[in-house]
Structures are given as structure tokens and as C-alpha cells.
C-alpha positions as CSV (number, residue, x, y, z in Angstrom):
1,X,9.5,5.5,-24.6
2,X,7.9,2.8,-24.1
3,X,6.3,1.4,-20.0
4,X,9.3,-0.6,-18.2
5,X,9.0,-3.1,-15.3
6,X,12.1,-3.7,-13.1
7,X,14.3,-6.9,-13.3
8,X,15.5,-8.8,-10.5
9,X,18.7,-8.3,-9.1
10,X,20.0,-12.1,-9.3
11,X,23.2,-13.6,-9.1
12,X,24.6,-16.4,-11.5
13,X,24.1,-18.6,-8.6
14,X,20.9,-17.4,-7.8
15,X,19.6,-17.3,-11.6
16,X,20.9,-21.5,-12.1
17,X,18.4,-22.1,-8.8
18,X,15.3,-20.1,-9.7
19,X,15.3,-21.4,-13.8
20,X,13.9,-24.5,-13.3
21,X,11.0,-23.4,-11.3
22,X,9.8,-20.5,-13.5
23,X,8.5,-20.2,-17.1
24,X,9.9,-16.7,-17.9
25,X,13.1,-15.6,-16.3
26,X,12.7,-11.8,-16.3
27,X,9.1,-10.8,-16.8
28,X,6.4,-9.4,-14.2
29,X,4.1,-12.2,-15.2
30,X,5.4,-15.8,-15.2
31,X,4.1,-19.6,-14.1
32,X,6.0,-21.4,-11.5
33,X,6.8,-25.2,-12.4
34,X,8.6,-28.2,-11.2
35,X,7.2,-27.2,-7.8
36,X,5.2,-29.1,-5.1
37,X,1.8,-27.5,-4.9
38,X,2.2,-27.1,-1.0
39,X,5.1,-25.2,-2.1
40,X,3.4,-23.4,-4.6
41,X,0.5,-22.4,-1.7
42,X,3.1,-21.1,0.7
43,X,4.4,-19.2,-1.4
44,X,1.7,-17.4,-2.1
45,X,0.3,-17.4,1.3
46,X,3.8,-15.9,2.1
47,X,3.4,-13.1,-0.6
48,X,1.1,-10.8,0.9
49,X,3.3,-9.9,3.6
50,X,6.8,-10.5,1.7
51,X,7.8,-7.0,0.4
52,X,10.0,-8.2,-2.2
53,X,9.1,-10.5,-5.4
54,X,8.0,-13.8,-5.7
55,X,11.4,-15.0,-7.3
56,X,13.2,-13.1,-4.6
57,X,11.1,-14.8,-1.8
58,X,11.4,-18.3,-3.5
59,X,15.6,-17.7,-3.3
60,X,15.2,-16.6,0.5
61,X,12.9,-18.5,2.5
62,X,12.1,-22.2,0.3
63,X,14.8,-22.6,-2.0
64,X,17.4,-24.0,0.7
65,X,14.4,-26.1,2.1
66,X,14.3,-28.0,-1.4
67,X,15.8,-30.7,-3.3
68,X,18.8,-29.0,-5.8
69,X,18.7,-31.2,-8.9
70,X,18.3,-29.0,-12.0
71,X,18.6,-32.3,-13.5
72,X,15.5,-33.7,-12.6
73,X,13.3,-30.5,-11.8
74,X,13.8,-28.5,-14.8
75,X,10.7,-28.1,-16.8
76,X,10.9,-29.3,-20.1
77,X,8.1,-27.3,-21.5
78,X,5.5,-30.1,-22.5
79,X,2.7,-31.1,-21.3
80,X,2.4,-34.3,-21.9
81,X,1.7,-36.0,-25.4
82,X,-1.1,-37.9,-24.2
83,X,-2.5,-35.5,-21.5
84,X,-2.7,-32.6,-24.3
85,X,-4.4,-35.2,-26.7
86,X,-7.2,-36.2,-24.7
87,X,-7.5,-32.5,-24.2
88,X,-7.9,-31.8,-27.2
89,X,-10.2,-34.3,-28.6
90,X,-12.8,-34.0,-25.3
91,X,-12.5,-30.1,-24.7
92,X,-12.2,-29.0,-28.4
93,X,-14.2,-32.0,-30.3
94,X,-17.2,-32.2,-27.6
95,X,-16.8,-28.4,-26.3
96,X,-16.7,-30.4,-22.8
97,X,-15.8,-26.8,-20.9
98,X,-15.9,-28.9,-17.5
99,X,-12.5,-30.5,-18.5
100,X,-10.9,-26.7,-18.0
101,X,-12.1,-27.0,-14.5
102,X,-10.3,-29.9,-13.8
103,X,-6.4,-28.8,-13.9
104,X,-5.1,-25.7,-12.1
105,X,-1.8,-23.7,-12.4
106,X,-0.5,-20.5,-10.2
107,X,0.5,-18.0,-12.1
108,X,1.9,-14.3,-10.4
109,X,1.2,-10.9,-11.9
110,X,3.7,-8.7,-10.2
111,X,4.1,-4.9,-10.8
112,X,0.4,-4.4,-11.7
113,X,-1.7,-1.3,-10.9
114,X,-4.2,-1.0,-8.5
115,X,-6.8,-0.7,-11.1
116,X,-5.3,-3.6,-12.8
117,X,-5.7,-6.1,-9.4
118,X,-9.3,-5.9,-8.9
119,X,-9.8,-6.6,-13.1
120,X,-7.5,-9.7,-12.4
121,X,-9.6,-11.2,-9.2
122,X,-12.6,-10.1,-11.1
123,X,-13.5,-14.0,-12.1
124,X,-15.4,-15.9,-9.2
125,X,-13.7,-19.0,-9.5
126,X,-10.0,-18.5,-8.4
127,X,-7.9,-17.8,-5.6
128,X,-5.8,-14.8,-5.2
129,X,-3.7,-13.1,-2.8
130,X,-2.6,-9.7,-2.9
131,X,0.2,-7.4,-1.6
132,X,-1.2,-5.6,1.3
133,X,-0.8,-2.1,2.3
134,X,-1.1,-2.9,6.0
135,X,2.0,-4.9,5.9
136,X,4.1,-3.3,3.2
137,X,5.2,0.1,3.1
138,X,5.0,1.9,-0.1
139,X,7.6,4.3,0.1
140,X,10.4,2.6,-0.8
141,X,11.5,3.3,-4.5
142,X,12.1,0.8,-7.2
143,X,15.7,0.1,-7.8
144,X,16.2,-2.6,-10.0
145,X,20.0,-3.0,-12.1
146,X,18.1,-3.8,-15.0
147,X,15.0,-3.4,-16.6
148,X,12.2,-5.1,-19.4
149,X,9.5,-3.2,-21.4
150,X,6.4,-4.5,-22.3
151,X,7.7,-6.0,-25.5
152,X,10.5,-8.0,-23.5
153,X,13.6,-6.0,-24.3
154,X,16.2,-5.9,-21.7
155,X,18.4,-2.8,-20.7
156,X,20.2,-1.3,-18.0
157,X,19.0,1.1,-15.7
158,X,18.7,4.3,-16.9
159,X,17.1,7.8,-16.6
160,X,13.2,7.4,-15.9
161,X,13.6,4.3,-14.1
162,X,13.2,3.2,-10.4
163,X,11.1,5.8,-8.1
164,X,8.1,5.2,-6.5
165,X,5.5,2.5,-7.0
166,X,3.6,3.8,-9.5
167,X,2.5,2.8,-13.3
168,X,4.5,4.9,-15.3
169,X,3.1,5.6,-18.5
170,X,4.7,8.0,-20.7
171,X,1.8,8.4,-22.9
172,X,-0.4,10.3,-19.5
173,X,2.0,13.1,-19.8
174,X,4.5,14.7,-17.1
175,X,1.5,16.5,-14.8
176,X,0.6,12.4,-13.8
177,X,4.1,11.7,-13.0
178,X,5.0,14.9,-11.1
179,X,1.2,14.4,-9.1
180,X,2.3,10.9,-8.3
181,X,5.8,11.7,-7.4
182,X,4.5,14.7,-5.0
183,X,1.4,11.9,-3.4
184,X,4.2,9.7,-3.1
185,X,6.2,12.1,-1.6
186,X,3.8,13.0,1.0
187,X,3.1,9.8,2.1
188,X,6.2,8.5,2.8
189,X,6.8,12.0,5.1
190,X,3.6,10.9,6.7
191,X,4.4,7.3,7.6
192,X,7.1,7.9,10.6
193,X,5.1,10.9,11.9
194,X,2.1,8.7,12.0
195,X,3.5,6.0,13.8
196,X,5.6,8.3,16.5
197,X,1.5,9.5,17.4
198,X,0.1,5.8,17.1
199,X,3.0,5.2,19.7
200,X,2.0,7.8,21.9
201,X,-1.9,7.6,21.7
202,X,-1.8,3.1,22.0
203,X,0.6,2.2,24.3
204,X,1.3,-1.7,24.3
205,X,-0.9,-3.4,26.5
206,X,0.9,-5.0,29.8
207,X,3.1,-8.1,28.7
208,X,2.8,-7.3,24.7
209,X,6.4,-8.3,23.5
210,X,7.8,-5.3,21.8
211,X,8.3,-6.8,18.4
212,X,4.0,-7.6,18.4
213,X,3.6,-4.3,19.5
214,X,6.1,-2.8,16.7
215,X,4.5,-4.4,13.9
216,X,0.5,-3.4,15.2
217,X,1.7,0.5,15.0
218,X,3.2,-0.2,11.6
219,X,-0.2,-1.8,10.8
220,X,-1.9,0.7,12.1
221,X,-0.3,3.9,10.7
222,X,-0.2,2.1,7.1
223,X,-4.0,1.4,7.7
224,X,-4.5,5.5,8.3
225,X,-2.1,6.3,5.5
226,X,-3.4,3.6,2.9
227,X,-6.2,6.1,1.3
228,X,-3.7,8.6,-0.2
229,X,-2.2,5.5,-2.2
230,X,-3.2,6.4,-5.6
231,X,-4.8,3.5,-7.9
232,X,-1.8,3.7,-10.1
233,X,0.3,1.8,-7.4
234,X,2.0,-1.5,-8.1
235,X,1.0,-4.2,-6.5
236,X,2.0,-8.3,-7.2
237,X,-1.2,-11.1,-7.3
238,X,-1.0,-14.4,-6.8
239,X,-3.3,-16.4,-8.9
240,X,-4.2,-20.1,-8.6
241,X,-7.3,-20.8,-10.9
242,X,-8.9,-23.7,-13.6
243,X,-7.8,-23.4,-17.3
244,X,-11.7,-22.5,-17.6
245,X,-11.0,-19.8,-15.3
246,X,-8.0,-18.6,-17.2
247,X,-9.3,-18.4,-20.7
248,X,-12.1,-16.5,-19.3
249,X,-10.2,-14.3,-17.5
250,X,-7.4,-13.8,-20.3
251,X,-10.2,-13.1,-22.9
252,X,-11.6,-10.1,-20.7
253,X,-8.1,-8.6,-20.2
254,X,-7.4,-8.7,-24.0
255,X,-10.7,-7.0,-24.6
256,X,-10.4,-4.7,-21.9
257,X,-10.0,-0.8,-22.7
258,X,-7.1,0.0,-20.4
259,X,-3.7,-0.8,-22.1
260,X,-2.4,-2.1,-19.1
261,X,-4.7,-5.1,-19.3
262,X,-4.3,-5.7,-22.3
263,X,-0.7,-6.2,-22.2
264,X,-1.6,-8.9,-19.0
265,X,-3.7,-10.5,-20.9
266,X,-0.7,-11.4,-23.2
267,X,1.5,-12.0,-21.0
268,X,-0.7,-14.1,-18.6
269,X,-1.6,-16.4,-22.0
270,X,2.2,-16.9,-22.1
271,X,2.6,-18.2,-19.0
272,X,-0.1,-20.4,-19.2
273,X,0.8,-21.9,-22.8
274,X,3.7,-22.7,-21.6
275,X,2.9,-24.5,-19.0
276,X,-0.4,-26.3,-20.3
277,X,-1.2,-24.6,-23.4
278,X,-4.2,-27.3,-24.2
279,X,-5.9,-24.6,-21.6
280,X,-5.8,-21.6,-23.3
281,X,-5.7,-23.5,-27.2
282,X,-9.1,-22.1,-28.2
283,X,-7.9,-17.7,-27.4
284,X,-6.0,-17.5,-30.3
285,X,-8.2,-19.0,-32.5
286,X,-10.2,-16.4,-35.1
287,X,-13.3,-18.1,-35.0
288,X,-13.4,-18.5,-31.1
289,X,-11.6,-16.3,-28.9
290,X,-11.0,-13.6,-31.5
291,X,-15.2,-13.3,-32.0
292,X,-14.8,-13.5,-28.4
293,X,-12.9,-10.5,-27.6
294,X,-15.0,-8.6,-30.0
295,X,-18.0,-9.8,-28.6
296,X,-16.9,-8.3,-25.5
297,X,-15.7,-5.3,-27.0
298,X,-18.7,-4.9,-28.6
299,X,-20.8,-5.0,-25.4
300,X,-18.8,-2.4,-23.7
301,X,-18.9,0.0,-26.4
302,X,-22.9,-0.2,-26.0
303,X,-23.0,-0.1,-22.3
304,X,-21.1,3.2,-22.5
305,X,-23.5,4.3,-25.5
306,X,-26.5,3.8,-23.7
307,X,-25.4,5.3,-20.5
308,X,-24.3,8.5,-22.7
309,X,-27.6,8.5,-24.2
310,X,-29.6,8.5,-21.2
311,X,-27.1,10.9,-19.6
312,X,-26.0,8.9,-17.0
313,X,-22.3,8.7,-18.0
314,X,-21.2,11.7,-15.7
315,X,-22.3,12.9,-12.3
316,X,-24.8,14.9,-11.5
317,X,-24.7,18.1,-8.9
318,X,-26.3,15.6,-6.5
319,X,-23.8,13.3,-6.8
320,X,-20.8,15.7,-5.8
321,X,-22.4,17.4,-3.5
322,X,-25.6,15.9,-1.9
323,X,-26.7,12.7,-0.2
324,X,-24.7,10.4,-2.4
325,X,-21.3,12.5,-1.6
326,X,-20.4,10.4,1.6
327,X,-19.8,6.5,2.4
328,X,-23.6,5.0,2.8
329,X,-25.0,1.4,2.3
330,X,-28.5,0.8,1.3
331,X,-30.4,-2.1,0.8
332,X,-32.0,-2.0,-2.5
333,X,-33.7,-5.1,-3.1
334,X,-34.5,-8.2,-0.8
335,X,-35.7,-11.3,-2.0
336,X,-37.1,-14.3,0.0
337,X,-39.0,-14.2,3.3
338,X,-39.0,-16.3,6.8
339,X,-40.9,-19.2,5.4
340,X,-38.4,-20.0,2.2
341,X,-35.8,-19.9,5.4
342,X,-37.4,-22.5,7.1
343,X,-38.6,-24.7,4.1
344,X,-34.5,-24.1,2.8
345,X,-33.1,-25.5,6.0
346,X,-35.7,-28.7,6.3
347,X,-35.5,-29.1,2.3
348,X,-32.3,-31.6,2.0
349,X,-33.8,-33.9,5.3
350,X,-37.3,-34.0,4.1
351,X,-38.7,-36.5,1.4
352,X,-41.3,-34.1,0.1
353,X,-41.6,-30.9,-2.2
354,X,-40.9,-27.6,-1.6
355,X,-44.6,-26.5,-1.6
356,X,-45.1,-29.1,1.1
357,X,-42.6,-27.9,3.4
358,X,-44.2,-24.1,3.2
359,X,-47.1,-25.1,4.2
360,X,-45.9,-27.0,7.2
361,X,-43.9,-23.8,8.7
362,X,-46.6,-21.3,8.0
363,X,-48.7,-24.3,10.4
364,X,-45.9,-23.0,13.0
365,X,-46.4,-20.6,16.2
366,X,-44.3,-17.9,16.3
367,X,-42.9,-19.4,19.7
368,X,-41.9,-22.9,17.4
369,X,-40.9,-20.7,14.6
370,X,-38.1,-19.4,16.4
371,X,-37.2,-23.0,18.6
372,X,-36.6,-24.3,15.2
373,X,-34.9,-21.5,13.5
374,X,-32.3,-21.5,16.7
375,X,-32.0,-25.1,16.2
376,X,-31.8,-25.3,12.5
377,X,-29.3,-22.7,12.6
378,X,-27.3,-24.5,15.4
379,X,-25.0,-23.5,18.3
380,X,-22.1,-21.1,16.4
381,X,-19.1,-21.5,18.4
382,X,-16.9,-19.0,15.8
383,X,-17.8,-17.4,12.5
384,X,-16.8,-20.4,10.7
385,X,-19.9,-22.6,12.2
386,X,-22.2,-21.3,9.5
387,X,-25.8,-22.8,8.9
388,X,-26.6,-25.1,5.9
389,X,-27.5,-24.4,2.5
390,X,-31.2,-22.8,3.3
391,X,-29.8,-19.6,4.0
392,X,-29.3,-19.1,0.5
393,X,-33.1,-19.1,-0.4
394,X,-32.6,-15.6,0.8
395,X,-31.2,-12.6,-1.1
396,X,-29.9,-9.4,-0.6
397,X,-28.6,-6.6,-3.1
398,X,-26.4,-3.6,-1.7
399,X,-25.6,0.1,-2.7
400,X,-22.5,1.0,-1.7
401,X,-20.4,4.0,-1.6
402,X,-17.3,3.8,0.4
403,X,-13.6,4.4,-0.1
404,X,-11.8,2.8,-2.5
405,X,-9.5,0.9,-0.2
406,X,-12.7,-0.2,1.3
407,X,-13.7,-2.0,-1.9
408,X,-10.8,-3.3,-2.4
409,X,-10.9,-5.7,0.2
410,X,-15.3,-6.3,0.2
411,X,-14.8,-6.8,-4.0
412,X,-12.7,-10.1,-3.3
413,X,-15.2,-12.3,-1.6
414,X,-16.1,-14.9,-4.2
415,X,-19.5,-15.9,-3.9
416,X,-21.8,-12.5,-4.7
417,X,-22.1,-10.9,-8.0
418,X,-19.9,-7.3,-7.8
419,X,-20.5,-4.7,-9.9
420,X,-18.6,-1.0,-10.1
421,X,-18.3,2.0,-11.2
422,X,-15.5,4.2,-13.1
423,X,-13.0,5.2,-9.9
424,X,-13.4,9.2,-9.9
425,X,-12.8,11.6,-7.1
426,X,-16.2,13.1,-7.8
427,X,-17.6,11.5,-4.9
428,X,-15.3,13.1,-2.9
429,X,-13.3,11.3,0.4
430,X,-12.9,11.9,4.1
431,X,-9.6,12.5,6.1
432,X,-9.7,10.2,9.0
433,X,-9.7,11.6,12.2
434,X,-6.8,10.0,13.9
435,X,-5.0,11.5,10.9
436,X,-6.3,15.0,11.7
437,X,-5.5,14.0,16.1
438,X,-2.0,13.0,14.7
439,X,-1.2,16.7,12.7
440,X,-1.1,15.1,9.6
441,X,-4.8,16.0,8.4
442,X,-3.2,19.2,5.9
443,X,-0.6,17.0,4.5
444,X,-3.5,14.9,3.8
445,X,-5.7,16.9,2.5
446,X,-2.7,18.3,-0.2
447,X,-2.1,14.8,-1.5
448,X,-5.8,14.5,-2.2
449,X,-6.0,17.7,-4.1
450,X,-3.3,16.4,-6.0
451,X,-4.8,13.6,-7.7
452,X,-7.9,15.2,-8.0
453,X,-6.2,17.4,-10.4
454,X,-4.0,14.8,-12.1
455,X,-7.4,13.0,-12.7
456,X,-8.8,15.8,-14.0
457,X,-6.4,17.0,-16.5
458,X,-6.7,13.5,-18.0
459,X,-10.1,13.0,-17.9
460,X,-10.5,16.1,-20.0
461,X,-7.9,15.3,-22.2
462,X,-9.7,12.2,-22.9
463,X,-8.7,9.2,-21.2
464,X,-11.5,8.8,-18.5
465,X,-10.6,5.3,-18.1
466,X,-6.7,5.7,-17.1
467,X,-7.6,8.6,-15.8
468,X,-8.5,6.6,-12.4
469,X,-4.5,5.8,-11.8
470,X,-4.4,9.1,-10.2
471,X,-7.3,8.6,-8.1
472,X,-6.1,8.2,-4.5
473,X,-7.3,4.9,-2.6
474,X,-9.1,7.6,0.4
475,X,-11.8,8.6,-2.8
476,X,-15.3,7.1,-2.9
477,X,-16.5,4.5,-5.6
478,X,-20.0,3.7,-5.6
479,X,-20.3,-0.3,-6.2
480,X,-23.2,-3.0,-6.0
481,X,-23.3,-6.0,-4.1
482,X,-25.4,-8.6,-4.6
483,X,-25.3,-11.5,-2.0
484,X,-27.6,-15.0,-0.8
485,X,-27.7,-15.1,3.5
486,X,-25.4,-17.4,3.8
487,X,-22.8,-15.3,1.9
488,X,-23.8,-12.2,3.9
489,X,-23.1,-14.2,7.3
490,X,-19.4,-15.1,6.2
491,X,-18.4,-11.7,4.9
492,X,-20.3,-9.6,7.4
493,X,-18.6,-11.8,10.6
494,X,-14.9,-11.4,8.9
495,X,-15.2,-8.0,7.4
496,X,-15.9,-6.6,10.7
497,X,-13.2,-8.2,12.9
498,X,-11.6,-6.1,15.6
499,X,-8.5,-6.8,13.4
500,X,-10.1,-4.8,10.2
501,X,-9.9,-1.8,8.6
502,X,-12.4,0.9,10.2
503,X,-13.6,1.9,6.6
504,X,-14.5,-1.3,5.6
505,X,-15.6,-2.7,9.4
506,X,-17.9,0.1,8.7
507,X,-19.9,-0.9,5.5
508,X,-20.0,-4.7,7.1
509,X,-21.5,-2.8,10.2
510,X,-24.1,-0.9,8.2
511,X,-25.1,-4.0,6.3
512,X,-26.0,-6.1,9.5
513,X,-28.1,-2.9,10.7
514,X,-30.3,-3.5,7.7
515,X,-30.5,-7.3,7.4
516,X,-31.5,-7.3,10.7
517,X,-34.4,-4.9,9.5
518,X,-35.2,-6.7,6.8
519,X,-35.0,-10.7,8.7
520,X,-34.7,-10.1,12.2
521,X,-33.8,-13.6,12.8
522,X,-30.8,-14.0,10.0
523,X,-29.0,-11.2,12.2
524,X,-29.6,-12.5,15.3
525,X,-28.1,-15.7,13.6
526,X,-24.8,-13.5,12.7
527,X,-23.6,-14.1,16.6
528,X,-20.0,-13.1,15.8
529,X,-20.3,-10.0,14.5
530,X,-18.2,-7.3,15.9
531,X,-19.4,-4.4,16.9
532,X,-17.4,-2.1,19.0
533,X,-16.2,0.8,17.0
534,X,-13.9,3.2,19.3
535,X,-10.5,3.5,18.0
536,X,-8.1,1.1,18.8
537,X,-5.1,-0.7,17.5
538,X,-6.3,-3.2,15.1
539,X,-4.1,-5.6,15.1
540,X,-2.2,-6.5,18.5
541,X,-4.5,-9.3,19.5
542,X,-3.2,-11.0,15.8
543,X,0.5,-9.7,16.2
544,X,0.5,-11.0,20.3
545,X,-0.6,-14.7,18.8
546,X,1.8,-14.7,16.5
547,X,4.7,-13.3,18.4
548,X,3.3,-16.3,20.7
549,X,3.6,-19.0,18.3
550,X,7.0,-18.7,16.5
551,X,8.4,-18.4,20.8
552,X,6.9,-21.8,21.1
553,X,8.0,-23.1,17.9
């Protein structure tokens, strides 16, 4: 039996009204066309909040707001004779890769694993958006009329379909799906009792309205229940990215190990060869994108040989059970010092060399040192005054071992190079304590000892790599990050918001602790980090603003 995605439930009406605007009708992975591209970034701002599909939001909330001429919106399919030809002859005939850069298309990826999602935002140069799981409750089954299989056959609903939000795959056996179904299970059972004690334990602050108020509890007993998601859960991405970005990205999925991504990869060169195949022309291609993928293939093939030679390829005792067994952050390598700092921040308004510049700040007491540095660096009203480009003279590289939920969120800043490693639950994960204060902590605990034991039996029947489906969000990953100043100052001040996540607040937390170590004066620079850490209801300062602005609007 082959892996099925669910159809939309669409009227006649409704089908005539959404053809124009998409490139494939039915499938999870299509292009939208004949759009406006403020209509095109709406929608996928709107998407990570909408529970539904991005075909079902487009028919509720923009499709009255728009022009109805089929006539003139429907997309033909072309590109453009003349667009594709100078394409061709500059990007092909010169192998001119900066021409890819220059056009963009969205595309959406919809019913994708968790896995699957961070392989797709895994290319620095793109913009994506995500389903959250603050927002959106996963416990509401997939019911769909009809239903397409990965090789775009079309049937009626049948036995096996619908359920929970989870990659079903008949070829990892019944023990995954009866594992997920039981997680699944247990997590939707959790959500109202959660909420009934985040009710209780944060009542709403004096002249919250009660819809604000509503929507922080959801937030926060999603937030508390989001680790026993396991990775297998479907998610949609919104993808707006180059054609250089594309090819790239569609080459790593085709050479990728996981089936799953393979199959995207596919799918996602459909959609964008039919919208401006002069992108993706040289994939297909033998010579180019075929040596490509092997290339790739190759590669991975003696990553994993060389790791299994050294013995690095499983984890040790340590690992399970020692030091690395719990979320920690260390700072493993540093590069830079005060004095490339300085020179960095003076280099674009002095007419002189680099070496030049060093030796005028090392002339510097410390007492001028720091005058200058403060007013180099500038009076930071909010976290989005950052300092200029000199920051980035300075380097650091993380070690990371947090939750997996945790990483999904730190993986998606663009500008640092990410690396991770195989999701296991060997590393082991924490429940959190307002789960065990709200009487939930067993439940937990159950659901976590079910996907240890999913992941087991198909790691040992060999599949390591889909083993990490069943791999529950709440389990550790360890992951390297590898960031300039300037980088750290952005992600640091966001990731740890009053409106974050705890587990990730946490690792931003640690990371300024050690920066601060390291260059005393980049994290006194970092004014608008957050540092309070009691528990609290994340997000009814966010929910109170907005509650605010659609009563004024």
C-alpha cells in the first residue's frame, strides 16, 4: 500500500476559484500563480497560525478580496518565450549562476514530516514559515473525502486513511503506527487537562479581554505539550526562495536517504517547472544534476563510513548516561578579539588599512576603549537597533544539546552555519515541571517510552534514519552552531523573549552567559536580552496587543 496524503474537500464552485492560482490541483506540494506577491506574502504570513491548508485558507480569507476573472488570471503555463531564452543562453551558455538569484517563486510543501521541515529550510537563502505547534492543536484527525498517493493517483477514502497527524508509512510496520496512534492519543487527553491547570495556576491579569487571555492558555498548554509530538508529525512550509536556491535545495532532497525527501524533491521540481522551468533546467540533466546527486550521495555514504570506522557512529555509555545526557551549551571555539571589534566598526569610515586601524585602538586607554565601543555601538532603543558590520569580525561556535522542539525553532535563523545530528532518544529528555504541577507528568512520561521503543525496534531492524519519526519532539539532539557577533546579538535578543519557549529561551540564555565571558563588552552590547526565567504565561503581553488592535481597527 503505497503513503497517501489527503485531498481537499472542495466544491465545484470552490475548485473553478482556486485553479487559476495553483499549478497542481490536488497535491501536497504545488506553486501558486496569477497572484500578487503581497498576496502571495500574506498568505504565508497567514499560514502558520491557519490550521487548515493553504488552498483552504486562499478560498476563506483572500479569495472574496480578489478580482474573479478566470479569464484573465489563469495561468497559461509558459514562461515567457523571450524570458526563458535569455535564460537559457546567460545561465546555461556562461554558467552565470547569479541569474538564479534574480527571480523568486513560493512554493508550499504541506503534509510533510517533522524531519522532513528542517531538511526543506535547510538552504540559507530562502524564507519559510512553518505551522506552529503553539498555535495549532495537533489532535485533530485527518479527514479528507478523498485522497492522492505519492504517485498521483486519486481515490476515495478508505480504510487506513485519516487519523492523526502522522507520516504513515506502511513499509515501518504496524508497532510505528500503533506507537504513534497511542502518543497521539495521549496528547490529545493531555491538552484540555493542561489548560483547565494553566487556567487555574495564570489567572488573566486585570483588564485582559477574555478572548487574549483564551488564546495565551491555549499557547501555553500547547507550548508544555509540544515535546511528546513525535518527529513523524505533519506539518505544511511555506517557501519563497531564488531558482538558485531551488535547484540547490531540490538536488539535496533527491539525493537525500529518507524516502520522504526524495519524493519532495520530485514533487517540488514539478512545481517549479511549471511555473519557470528555465530554473530548475540543468536537474534533470545527466551530466549535471544527475552527477550532482551522486556526488552528494557519494559524500554521505563516506561521512557515515568514516564515522563507523572511527566508532563514532553510535553513542557511547557517556553519552546516555553522563554529562552529555542533559540540555547544555558550550562554547567551543571563539575567534576574534576586542581590537578586530574596534578596527571592524571604524573600517568602512576610515581611508586606511586594516593593519592601520589596529594599531590605532591598541594606542587606546581602557577608559577610551569603552567611550568608543558604547558609541560605536550606538544607543539600542529595541533589539532591532543592531550595530554595523564590525561585529562580524567576531566568531563564535556552539555545542548544543537541547530538546528537539528547541532546535526546531534556533535551526531556522539564516545567517550561521547549522549542523546536526541523527534525532535519537539516546540522549534522553526531561518532563517539564509545570507538566508534573499540572498531574500530567505519568501520562508524559508513557508517551515518551512509547517512542523510545518505536525507535528502537526500527533502528534495529535497520532503518536508523526513519527511525527518528518516532522520536518525540521532548528528546535531546545534539547540534552545532556556528555564528559572527552580529548574528549572535539578533538571535540571542529574539530567542529569548518573554514571549518564547522556556526550552529554547534557555539555550539563548546560556549562550549570552558565555559571550559575555568570552567579550565582556559584546554582551553588555546585547541590552535587550531577556532574562527573567520564573514561569509565566508566555504569551498574553502578544495576545493583549493584538486583541488591542483588531478593537481599534
Amino acid at each position: 500500500m503505497p503513503v497517501q496524503y489527503p485531498v481537499d474537500d472542495l466544491t465545484t464552485a470552490e475548485q473553478a476559484r482556486l485553479a487559476p492560482h495553483v499549478t497542481h490541483p490536488t497535491r501536497p506540494v504545488f506553486g501558486l500563480v496569477g497572484l500578487p506577491e503581497t498576496v502571495k506574502g500574506a498568505l504565508f504570513a497567514r499560514y502558520s497560525r491557519y490550521p487548515g491548508t493553504l488552498r483552504r485558507l486562499f478560498l476563506d480569507e483572500f479569495a472574496d478580496s480578489l478580482p474573479h476573472d478566470p479569464a484573465s488570471a489563469a495561468y497559461d503555463g509558459a514562461e515567457g518565450e523571450r524570458a526563458a531564452a535569455l535564460y537559457d543562453r546567460i545561465f546555461l551558455g556562461y554558467g552565470d549562476d547569479s541569474v538564479a538569484q534574480l527571480g523568486g517563486l513560493h512554493v508550499a510543501a504541506e503534509w510533510c514530516s517533522n524531519v522532513l521541515t528542517k531538511v526543506l529550510q535547510r538552504p540559507r537563502i530562502g524564507a519559510y514559515l512553518e505551522q506552529s505547534t503553539r498555535y495549532i492543536a495537533f489532535d485533530v484527525p485527518m479527514v479528507a473525502p478523498t485522497w492522492q498517493d505519492e504517485h498521483d493517483v486519486v481515490t476515495p477514502a478508505g480504510p487506513g486513511a485519516g487519523g492523526y497527524r502522522y507520516l504513515r508509512d506502511p513499509e515501518l510496520g504496524p508497532g510505528y503506527r500503533e506507537a504513534m496512534d497511542g502518543i497521539f492519543r495521549i496528547y490529545a487527553d493531555l491538552i484540555p487537562r493542561v489548560t483547565a491547570w494553566c487556567a487555574e495556576t495564570y489567572p488573566a491579569p486585570e483588564g485582559t479581554p477574555p478572548a487574549a487571555h483564551e488564546r495565551a492558555l491555549k499557547a501555553k498548554a500547547l507550548d508544555l505539550l509540544r515535546g511528546l509530538l513525535p518527529a513523524s508529525t505533519l506539518s505544511h512550509v511555506g517557501i519563497y526562495a531564488s531558482g538558485q536556491t531551488y535547484e540547490g535545495l531540490i538536488l539535496h532532497l533527491l539525493a537525500h536517504p529518507l524516502p520522504e525527501a526524495r519524493r519532495y524533491g520530485r514533487w517540488i521540481l514539478d512545481a517549479v517547472q511549471a511555473i519557470t522551468p528555465s530554473f530548475v533546467t540543468r536537474v534533470e540533466r545527466p551530466d549535471r544534476g544527475g552527477r550532482w546527486v551522486e556526488f552528494l550521495q557519494e559524500r554521505e555514504a563516506a561521512a557515515d563510513r568514516w564515522a563507523a570506522n572511527l566508532g563514532l557512529d553510535r553513542a557511547t555509555a557517556d553519552d546516555r548516561d553522563g554529562d552529555q545526557a542533559r540540555s547544555t551549551v558550550r562554547l567551543v571555539h571563539v575567534d576574534g578579539d576586542e581590537d578586530d571589534l574596534l578596527a571592524g566598526l571604524l573600517f568602512e569610515a576610515a581611508e586606511v588599512g586594516e593593519a592601520a586601524a589596529r594599531r590605532a585602538v591598541q594606542g587606546l586607554s581602557s577608559e577610551e576603549r569603552g567611550r568608543m565601543l558604547a558609541d560605536l555601538v550606538g544607543e539600542r532603543e529595541n533589539r532591532r537597533h543592531r550595530p554595523g558590520r564590525g561585529l562580524e569580525r567576531l566568531r563564535y561556535r556552539f555545542e548544543v544539546v537541547s530538546d528537539y522542539g528547541a532546535f526546531r525553532d534556533l535551526q531556522r535563523h539564516r545567517m550561521m552555519t547549522v549542523q546536526w545530528q541523527t534525532l535519537t532518544p539516546e540522549l534522553g529528555a526531561e518532563v517539564p515541571d509545570e507538566v508534573t504541577a499540572a498531574g500530567a507528568g505519568d501520562d508524559y512520561r508513557r508517551a515518551l517510552d512509547l517512542s523510545a521503543a518505536a525507535w528502537r525496534t526500527l533502528n534495529d531492524a535497520g532503518r536508523p534514519k526513519e527511525a527518528a519519526y518516532a522520536v518525540a519532539l521532548g528528546y535531546r539532539i545534539r547540534y552545532s552552531m556556528d555564528m559572527n557577533a552580529r548574528a549572535a546579538m539578533q538571535m540571542i535578543e529574539l530567542r529569548s523573549g518573554r514571549e518564547g519557549h522556556p526550552s529554547y529561551r534557555a539555550v539563548a540564555h546560556e549562550m549570552h552567559r558565555l559571550i559575555a565571558e568570552a567579550h565582556p563588552a559584546v554582551g553588555a552590547a546585547m541590552r535587550h536580552v531577556d532574562r527573567e526565567t520564573e514561569p509565566r504565561l508566555e504569551r498574553i503581553l502578544s495576545e493583549m496587543r493584538t486583541e488591542a488592535r483588531a478593537g481599534g481597527s
